[in-house]
N, C-alpha and C positions, 0 to 999 in steps of 0.2 A: 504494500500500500504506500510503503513512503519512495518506494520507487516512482510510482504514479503521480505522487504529486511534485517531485523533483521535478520531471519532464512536464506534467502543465506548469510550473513555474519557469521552466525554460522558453516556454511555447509561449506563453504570455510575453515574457521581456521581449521576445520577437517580434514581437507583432505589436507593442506598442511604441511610443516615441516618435511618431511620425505622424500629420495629418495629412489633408488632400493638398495642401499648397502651404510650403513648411514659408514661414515667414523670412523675410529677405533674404529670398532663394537668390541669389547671383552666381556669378559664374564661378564661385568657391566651389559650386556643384560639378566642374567637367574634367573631366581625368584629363579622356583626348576626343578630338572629334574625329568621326567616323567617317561622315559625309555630309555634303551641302548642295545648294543648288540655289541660283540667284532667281527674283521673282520677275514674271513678265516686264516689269515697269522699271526693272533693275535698282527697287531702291531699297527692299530687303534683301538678307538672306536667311533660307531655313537649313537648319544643319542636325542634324542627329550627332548626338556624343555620349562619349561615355561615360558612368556615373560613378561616384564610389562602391557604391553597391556593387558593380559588375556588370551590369545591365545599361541598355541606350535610353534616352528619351527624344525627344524631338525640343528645338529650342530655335528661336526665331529674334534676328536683331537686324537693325537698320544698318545701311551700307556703308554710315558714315562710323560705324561700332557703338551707336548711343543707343539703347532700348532694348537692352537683353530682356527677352523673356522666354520662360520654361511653359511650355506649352501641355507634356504630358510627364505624369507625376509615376511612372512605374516603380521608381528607388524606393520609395514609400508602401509599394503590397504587399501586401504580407506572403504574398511566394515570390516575389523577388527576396523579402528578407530572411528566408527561411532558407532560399534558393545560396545567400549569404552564407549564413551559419553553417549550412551544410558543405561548401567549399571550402571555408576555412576548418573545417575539419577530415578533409581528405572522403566525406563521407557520397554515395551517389544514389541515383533513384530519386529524381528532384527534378521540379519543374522551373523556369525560368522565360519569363516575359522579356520580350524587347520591344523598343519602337524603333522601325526602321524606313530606310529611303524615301525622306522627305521629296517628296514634287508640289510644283503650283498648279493649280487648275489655274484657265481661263479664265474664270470669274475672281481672280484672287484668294481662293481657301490654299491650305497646305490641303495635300495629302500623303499620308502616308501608311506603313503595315505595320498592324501588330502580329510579332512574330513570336508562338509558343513554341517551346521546344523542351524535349524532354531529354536528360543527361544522365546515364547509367554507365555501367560497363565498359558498355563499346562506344563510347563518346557520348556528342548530342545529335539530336535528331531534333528536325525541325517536325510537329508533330498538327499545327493548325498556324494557316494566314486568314488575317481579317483587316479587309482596306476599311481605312477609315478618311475623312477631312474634317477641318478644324479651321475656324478663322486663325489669320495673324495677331486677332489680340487674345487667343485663348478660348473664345467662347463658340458657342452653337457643333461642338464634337456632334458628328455622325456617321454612319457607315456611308460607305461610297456607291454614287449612284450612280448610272449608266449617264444620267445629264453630267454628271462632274467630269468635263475634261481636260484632262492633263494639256498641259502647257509643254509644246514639244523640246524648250532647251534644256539640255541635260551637259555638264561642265565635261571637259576634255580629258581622257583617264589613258595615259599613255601607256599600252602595254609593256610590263615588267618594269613599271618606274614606283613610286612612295611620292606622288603627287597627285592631285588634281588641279586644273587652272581654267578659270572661268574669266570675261573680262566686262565689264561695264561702259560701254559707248557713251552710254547718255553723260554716267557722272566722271569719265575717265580714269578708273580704276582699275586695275587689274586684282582677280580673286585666286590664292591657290593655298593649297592644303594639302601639306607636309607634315610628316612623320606626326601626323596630331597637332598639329596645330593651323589656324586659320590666318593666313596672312593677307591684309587689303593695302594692295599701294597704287601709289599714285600713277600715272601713266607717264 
């Protein structure tokens, strides 16, 4: 019995500590980022990155680098944070949420997938994808409809390089993202 309640008090510190939108979330939150893609009108960009947790979310900031924001909250579920515990314990048989490859639709939403995957044994397996969009300021999340369409720029990914580079006409910028990190310079 007191085995029992050892592991619910494990389970509990799990899962608590974290709400839906942890208060001045900044970019204290990004390990490294994963991917981006600049918006039709070239004056955001959305990038997925990685989180302390181990897991992606999706994060969206303006071109000039002012107006970070964290758009999806994964670091915070409780099978992301369990998915946690369970790594740092060499331990396997665990689930793990990600958010991944931000696009713009034509009407200006993000879109992008959640991506479940299950990690056992023989690695991970990806196990269910679900599209989803989301406005640039965070709000109105819904699954992806056949009207949402993508916006066809997608940044330049040189086979066998550790870059991406996208570039901005309008505000003469150039965008690329190295070894994790997001670099916007001037033209």
């Amino acid at each position: 019995m007191s085995k029992l309640a050892i592991w619910a008090g494990i389970f509990c510190i799990i899962l608590t500590g974290c709400s839906r939108e942890p208060a001045g979330c900044t970019g204290k939150g990004i390990v490294k980022i994963v991917s981006f893609e600049l918006s039709p009108d070239e004056s955001k960009i959305a990038f997925s990155a990685l989180t302390p947790v181990g897991n992606t979310d999706i994060w969206v900031k303006d071109l000039d680098g002012k107006n970070l924001k964290k758009l999806t909250f994964q670091d915070c579920s409780p099978t992301n944070r369990i998915a946690k515990f369970f790594k740092k314990h060499n331990w396997k048989n665990f689930f793990e949420i990600d958010m991944i490859s931000p696009e713009w639709t034509s009407d200006g939403r993000i879109s992008f997938c959640q991506k479940l995957s299950k990690i056992d044994f023989w690695g991970a397996h990806a196990v269910n994808f679900i599209f989803w969009t989301i406005n640039s300021d965070g709000t109105d999340k819904r699954r992806k409809r056949d009207v949402d369409r993508i916006s066809q720029r997608k940044p330049f990914d040189p086979i066998n390089r550790a870059e991406m580079i996208d570039r901005s006409e309008k505000y003469k910028k150039k965008i690329i993202l190295k070894d994790g990190d997001l670099l916007i310079l001037d033209l």
